[in-house]
MIDOSE-1310 file (N, C-alpha, C; in nm, 2 decimals, decimal comma, always signed):
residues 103
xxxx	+0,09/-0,12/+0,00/+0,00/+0,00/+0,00/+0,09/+0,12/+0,00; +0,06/+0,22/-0,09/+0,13/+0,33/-0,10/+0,16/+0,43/+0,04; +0,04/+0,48/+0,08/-0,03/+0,55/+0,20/-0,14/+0,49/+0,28; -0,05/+0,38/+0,38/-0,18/+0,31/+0,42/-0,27/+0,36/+0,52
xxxx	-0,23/+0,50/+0,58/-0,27/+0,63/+0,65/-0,43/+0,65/+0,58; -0,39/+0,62/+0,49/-0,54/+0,68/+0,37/-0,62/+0,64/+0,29; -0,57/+0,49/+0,30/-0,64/+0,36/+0,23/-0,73/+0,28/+0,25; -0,85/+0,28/+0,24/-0,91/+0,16/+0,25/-0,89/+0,02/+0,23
xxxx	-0,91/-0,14/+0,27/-0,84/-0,26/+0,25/-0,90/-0,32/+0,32; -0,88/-0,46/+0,22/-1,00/-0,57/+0,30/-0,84/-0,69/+0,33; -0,89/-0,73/+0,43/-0,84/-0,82/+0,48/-0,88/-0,94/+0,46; -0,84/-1,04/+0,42/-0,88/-1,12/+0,32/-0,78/-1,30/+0,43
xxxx	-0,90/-1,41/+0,47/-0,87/-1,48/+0,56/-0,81/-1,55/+0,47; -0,69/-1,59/+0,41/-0,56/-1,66/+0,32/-0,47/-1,59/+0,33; -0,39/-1,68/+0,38/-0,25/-1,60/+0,42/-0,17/-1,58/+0,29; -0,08/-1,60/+0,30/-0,01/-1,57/+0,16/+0,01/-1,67/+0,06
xxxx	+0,04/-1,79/+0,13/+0,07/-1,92/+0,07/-0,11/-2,00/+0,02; -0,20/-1,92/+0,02/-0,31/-1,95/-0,02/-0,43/-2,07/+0,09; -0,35/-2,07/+0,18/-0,43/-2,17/+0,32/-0,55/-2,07/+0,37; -0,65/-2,11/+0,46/-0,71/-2,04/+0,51/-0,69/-2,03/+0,62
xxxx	-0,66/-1,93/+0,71/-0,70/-1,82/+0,81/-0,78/-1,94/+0,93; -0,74/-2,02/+1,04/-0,83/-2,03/+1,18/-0,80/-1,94/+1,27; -0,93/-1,93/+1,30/-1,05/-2,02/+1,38/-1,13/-1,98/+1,21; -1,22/-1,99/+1,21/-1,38/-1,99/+1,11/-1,37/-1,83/+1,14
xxxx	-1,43/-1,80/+1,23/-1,47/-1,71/+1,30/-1,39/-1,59/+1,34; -1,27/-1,60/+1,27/-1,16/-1,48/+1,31/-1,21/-1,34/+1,29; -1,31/-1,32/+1,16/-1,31/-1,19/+1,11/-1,42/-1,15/+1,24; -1,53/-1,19/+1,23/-1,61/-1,19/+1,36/-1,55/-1,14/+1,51
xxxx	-1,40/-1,23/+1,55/-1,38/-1,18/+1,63/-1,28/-1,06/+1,61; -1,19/-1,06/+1,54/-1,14/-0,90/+1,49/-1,20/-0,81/+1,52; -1,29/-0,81/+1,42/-1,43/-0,69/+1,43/-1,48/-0,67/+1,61; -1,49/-0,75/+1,67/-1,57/-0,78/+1,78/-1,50/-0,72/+1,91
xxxx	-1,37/-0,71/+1,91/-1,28/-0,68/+1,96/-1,28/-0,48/+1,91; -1,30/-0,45/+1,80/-1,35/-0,29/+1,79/-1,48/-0,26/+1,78; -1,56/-0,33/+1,82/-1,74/-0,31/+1,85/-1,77/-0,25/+1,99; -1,89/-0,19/+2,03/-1,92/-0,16/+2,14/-2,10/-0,21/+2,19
xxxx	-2,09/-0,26/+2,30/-2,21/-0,30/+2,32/-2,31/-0,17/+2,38; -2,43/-0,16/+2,32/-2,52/-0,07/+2,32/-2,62/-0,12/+2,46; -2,67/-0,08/+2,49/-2,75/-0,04/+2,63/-2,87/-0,13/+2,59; -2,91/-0,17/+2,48/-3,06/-0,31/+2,48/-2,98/-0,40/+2,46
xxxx	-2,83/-0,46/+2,47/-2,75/-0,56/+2,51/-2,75/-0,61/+2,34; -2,71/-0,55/+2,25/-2,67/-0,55/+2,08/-2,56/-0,49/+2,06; -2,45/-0,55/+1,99/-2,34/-0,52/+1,97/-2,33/-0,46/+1,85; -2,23/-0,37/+1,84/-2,26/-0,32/+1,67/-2,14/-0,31/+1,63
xxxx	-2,12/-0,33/+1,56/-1,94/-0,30/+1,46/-1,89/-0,21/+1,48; -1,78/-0,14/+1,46/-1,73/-0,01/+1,43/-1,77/-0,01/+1,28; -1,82/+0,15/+1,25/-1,86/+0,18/+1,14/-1,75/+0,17/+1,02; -1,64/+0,16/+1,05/-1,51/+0,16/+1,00/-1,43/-0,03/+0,95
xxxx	-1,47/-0,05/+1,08/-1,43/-0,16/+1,05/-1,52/-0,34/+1,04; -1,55/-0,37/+0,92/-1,68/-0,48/+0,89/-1,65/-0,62/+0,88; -1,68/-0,76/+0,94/-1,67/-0,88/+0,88/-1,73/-0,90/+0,78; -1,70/-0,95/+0,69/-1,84/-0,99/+0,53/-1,72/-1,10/+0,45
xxxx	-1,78/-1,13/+0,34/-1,68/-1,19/+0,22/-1,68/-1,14/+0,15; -1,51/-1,27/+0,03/-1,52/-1,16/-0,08/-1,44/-1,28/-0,13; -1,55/-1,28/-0,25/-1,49/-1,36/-0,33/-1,50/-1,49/-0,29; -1,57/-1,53/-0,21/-1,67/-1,63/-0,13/-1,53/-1,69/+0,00
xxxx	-1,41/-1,59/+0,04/-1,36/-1,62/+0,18/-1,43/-1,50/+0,28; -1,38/-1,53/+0,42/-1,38/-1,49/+0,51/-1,31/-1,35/+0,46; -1,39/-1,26/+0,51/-1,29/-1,11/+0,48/-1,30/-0,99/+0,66; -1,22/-0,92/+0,63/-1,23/-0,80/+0,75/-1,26/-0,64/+0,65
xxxx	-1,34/-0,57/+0,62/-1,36/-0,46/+0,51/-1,27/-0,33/+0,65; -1,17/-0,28/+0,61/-1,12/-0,15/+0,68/-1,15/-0,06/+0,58; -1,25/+0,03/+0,67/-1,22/+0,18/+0,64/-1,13/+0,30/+0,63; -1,03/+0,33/+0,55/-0,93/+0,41/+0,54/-0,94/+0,52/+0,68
xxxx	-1,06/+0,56/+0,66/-1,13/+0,70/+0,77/-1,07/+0,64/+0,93; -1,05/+0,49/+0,97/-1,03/+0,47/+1,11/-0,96/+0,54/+1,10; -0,85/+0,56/+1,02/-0,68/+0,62/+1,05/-0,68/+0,75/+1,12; -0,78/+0,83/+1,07/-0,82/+0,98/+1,14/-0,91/+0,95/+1,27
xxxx	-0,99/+0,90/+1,27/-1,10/+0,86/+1,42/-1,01/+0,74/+1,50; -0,90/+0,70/+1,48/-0,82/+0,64/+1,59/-0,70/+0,55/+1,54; -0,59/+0,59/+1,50/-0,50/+0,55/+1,48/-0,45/+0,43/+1,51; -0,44/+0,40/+1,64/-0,40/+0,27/+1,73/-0,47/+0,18/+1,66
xxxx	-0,67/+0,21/+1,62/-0,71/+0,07/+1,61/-0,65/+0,04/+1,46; -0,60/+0,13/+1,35/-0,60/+0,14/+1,27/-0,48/+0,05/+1,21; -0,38/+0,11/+1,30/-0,25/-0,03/+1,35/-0,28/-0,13/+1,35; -0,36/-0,18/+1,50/-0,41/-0,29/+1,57/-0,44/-0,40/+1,42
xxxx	-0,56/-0,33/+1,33/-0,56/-0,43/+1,20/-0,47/-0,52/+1,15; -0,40/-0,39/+1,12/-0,33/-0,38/+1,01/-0,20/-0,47/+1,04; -0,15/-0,45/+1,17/-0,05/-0,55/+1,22/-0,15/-0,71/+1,24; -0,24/-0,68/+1,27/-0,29/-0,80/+1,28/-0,27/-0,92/+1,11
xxxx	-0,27/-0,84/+1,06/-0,31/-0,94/+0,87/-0,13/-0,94/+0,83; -0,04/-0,86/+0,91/+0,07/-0,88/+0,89/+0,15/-0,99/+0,97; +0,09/-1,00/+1,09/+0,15/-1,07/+1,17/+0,11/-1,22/+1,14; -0,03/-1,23/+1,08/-0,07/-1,35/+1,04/-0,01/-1,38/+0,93
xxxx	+0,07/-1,35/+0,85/+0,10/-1,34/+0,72/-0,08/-1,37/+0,62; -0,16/-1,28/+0,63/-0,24/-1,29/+0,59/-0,27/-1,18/+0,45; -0,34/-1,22/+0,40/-0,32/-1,13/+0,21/-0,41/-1,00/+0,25; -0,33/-0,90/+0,24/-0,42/-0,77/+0,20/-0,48/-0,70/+0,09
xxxx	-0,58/-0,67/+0,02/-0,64/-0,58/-0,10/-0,64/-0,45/-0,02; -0,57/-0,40/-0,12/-0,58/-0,22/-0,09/-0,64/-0,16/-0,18; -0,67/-0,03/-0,19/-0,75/+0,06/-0,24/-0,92/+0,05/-0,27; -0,96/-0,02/-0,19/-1,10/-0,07/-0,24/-1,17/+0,06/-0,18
xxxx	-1,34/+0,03/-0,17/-1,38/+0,18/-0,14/-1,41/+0,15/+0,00; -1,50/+0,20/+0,11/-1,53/+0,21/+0,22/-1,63/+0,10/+0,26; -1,63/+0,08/+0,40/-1,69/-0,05/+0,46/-1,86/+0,04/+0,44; -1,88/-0,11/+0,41/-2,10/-0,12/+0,43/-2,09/-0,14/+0,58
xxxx	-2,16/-0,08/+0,66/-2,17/-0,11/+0,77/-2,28/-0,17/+0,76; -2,27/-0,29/+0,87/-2,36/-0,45/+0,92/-2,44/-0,40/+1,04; -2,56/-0,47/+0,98/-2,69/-0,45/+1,08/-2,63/-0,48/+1,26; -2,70/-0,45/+1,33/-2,65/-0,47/+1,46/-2,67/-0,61/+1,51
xxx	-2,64/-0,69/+1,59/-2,58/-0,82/+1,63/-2,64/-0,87/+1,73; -2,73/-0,96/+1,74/-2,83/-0,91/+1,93/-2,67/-1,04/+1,99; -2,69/-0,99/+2,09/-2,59/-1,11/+2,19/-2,66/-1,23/+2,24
């Protein structure tokens, strides 16, 4: 990524070597770990940062904008898909935010 300050990128559960990404459930917990639970006991994503697929895997959609509304978490990702040797798409557009989650 050129300016990953400014970039949108999906996180994509295949690492480099083309295997898939455990647990099942990783992008879920990613996400889950920058969510906040709302007061009728429903958890909601960060508007920035989405589980979904692509391309029929497991994906994490990052919003380039986290980088301005919180830096650290914007890190936190980003080392995360590096540390896993996991494959990144850059430049894509901005996350669909997902309906809310009952617990």
């Amino acid at each position: 990524m050129d300016n990953p300050k400014t970039h949108s990128f999906i996180i994509l559960g295949l690492t480099a070597q083309g295997k898939r990404f455990r647990p099942s459930d990783w992008a879920e917990r990613l996400c889950g770990v920058l969510s906040q639970v709302r007061a009728t006991k429903k958890m909601k994503y960060s508007p920035y940062v989405s589980p979904g697929d692509y391309d029929g895997e497991k994906a994490v959609f990052v919003d380039g904008a986290l980088h301005e509304v919180d830096a650290n978490a914007y890190q936190f990702v980003l080392s995360f898909a590096n540390d896993n040797g996991l494959q990144v798409i850059s430049g894509v557009c901005p996350v669909e935010p997902i309906e809310d989650t009952q617990l």
